[in-house]
C-alpha positions in Angstrom: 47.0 59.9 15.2 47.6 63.8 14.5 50.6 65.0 16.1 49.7 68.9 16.8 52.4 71.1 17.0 51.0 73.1 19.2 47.8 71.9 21.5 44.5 71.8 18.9 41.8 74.5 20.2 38.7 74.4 21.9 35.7 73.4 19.9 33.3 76.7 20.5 29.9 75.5 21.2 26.0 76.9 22.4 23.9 75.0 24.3 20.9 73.5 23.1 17.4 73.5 25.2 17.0 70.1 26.7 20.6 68.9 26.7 23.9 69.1 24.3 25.7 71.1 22.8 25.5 73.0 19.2 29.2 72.8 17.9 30.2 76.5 15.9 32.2 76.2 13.0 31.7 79.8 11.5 29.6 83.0 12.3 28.1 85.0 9.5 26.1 88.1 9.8 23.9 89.9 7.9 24.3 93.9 7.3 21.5 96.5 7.5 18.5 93.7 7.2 16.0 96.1 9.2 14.9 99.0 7.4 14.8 101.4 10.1 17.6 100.6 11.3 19.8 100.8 7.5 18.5 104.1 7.9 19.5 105.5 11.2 23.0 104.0 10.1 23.0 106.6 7.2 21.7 103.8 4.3 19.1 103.4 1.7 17.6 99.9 2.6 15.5 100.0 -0.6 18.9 100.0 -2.9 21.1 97.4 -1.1 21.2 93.8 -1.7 22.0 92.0 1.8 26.1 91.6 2.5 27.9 89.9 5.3 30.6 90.2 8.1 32.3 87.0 10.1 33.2 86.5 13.2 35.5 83.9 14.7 33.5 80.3 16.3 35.4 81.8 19.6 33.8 85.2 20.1 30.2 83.2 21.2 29.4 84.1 24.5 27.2 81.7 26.4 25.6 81.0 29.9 25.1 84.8 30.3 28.5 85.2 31.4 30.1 88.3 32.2 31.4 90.4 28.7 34.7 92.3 29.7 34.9 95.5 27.7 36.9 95.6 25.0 40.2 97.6 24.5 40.8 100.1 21.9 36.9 101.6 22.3 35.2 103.9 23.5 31.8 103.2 21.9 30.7 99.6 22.3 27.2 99.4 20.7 24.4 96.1 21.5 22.5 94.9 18.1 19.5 92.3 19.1 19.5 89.7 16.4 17.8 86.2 15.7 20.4 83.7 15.1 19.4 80.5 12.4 22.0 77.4 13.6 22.5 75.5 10.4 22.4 71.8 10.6 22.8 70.7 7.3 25.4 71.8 4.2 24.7 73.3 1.0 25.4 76.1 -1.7 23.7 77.5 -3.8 20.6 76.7 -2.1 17.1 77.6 -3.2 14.9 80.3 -1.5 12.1 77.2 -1.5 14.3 75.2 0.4 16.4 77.0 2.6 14.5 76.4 5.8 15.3 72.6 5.5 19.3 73.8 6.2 18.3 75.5 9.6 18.6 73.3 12.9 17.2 75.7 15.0 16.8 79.6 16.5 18.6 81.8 19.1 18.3 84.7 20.2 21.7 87.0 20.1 23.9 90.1 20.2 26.1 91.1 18.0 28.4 93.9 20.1 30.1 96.2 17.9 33.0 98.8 18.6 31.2 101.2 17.0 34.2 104.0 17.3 36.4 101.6 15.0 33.7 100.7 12.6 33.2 104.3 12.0 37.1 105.1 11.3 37.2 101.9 9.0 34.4 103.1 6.8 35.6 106.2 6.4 39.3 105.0 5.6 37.8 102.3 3.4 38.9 99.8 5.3 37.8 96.1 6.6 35.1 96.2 9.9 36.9 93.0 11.2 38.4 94.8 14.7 35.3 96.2 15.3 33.2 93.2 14.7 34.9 90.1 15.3 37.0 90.9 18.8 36.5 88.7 21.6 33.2 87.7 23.6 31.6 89.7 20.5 28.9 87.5 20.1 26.3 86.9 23.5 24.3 83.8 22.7 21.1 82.1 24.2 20.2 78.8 24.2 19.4 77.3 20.7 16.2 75.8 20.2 15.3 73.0 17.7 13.3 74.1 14.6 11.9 70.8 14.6 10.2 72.3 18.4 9.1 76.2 17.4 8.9 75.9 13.5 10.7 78.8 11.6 9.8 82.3 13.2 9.0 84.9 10.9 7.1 87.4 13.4 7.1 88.4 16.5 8.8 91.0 19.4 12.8 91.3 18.9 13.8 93.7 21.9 16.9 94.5 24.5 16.5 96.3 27.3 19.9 97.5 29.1 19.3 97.7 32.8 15.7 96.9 32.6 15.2 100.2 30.3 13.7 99.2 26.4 16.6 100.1 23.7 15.7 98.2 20.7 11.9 97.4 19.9 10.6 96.0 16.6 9.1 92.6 15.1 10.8 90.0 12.8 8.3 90.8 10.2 10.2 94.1 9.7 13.5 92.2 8.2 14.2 93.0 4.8 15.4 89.7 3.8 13.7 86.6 5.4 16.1 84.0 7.3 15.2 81.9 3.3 16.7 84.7 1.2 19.6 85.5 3.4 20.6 81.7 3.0 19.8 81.5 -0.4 22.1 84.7 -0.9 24.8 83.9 1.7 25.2 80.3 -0.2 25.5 81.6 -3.4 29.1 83.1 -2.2 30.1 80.0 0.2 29.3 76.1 0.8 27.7 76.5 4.2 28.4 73.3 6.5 26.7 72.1 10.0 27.5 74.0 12.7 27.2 77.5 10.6 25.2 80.4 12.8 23.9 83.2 10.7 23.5 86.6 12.8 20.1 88.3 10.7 20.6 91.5 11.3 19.0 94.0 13.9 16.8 96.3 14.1 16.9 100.0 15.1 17.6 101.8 18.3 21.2 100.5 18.5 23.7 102.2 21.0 26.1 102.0 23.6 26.5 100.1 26.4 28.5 100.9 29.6 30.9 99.2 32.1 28.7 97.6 34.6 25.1 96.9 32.6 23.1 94.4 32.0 22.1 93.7 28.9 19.1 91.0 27.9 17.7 90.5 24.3 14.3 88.6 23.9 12.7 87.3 20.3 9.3 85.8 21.0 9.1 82.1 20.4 13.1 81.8 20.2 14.3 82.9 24.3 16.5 85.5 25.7 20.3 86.4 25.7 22.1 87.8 28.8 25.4 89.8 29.2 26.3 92.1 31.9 29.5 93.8 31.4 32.3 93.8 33.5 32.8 96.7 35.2 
């Protein structure tokens, strides 16, 4: 047996529909993968290949729980996004068989402190305090593949406090869940318990003390977070 110096940490983990949980071993996401959206954040999306942030396993938030604001902003901003669980490893992975890594779909949010982000670009600096904080990642329930296939269409929307923010369709992603694997791998081994964030599309902003937030991707499920006032 291991003796820990300290006490080993939680395993982070989403619940699956029907029973069990989904174990998180790392949190990619995609940059800019909506057109619209690349735009309204000041990019071309016709002359960017996809990149990629992390977060930490810990910053899933599940259940619908409660999301206390975050210190050191002033600008917290929702981003709807479909989230592809990955069930089994690979790298370098081919576009053709990509979807055969993927375990299953949920729906999620990637909150962003947008006030920091903004300073960091401008400085030249990493995102990582304004993307990978605590409770920075909302997350429904995960749904086998195996049940709903590999959704390529349909509504991806949040409302905050039953008013429509965000609005599009899957079919408006620049890179398909496929390609962003097939990229992502190319750069690192991805393993079981892997959840890709892929992207969002426009009409991000901020969200207050006190509202409710819930994201919906047709076929997938929804993803609830009110914030603590």
């Amino acid at each position: 047996m291991t003796d820990y110096v300290v006490a080993p940490p939680p395993i982070a983990a989403v619940p699956v529909e029907g029973g069990g949980l989904f174990p998180v071993r790392r949190i990619f996401c995609v940059g800019r993968n909506y057109a619209a959206h690349a735009r309204e954040m000041g990019a071309d999306p016709d002359r960017e290949p996809p990149f990629f942030f992390a977060k930490p396993a810990d910053a899933i938030l599940t259940g619908g729980r409660d999301l206390p604001y975050p210190p050191q902003t002033e600008s917290l901003h929702f981003e709807v996004e479909l989230v592809a669980a990955i069930g089994a490893g690979g790298a370098g992975i081919a576009v053709e068989n990509a979807l055969d890594h993927v375990w299953g779909y949920a729906a999620g949010i990637d909150m962003t402190r947008r006030d920091l982000q903004d300073v960091a670009k401008q400085m030249r600096r990493p995102w990582d305090l304004s993307k990978g904080f605590d409770h920075s990642a909302p997350i429904g329930t995960l749904v086998p593949a195996s049940r709903i296939g590999h959704p390529s269409s349909g509504a991806i929307e949040l409302s905050v406090d039953g008013t429509m923010r965000q609005s599009s369709d899957l079919t408006h992603m620049i890179w398909s869940v496929a390609e962003t694997i097939a990229h992502l791998s190319a750069s690192v081994r991805l393993e079981p318990g892997d959840l890709i964030f892929t992207g969002t599309p426009e009409g991000v902003g901020a969200v207050s003390r006190g509202q409710q937030m819930e994201g919906r991707i047709d076929g997938v499920g929804t993803v609830t977070a009110r914030m603590l006032a």
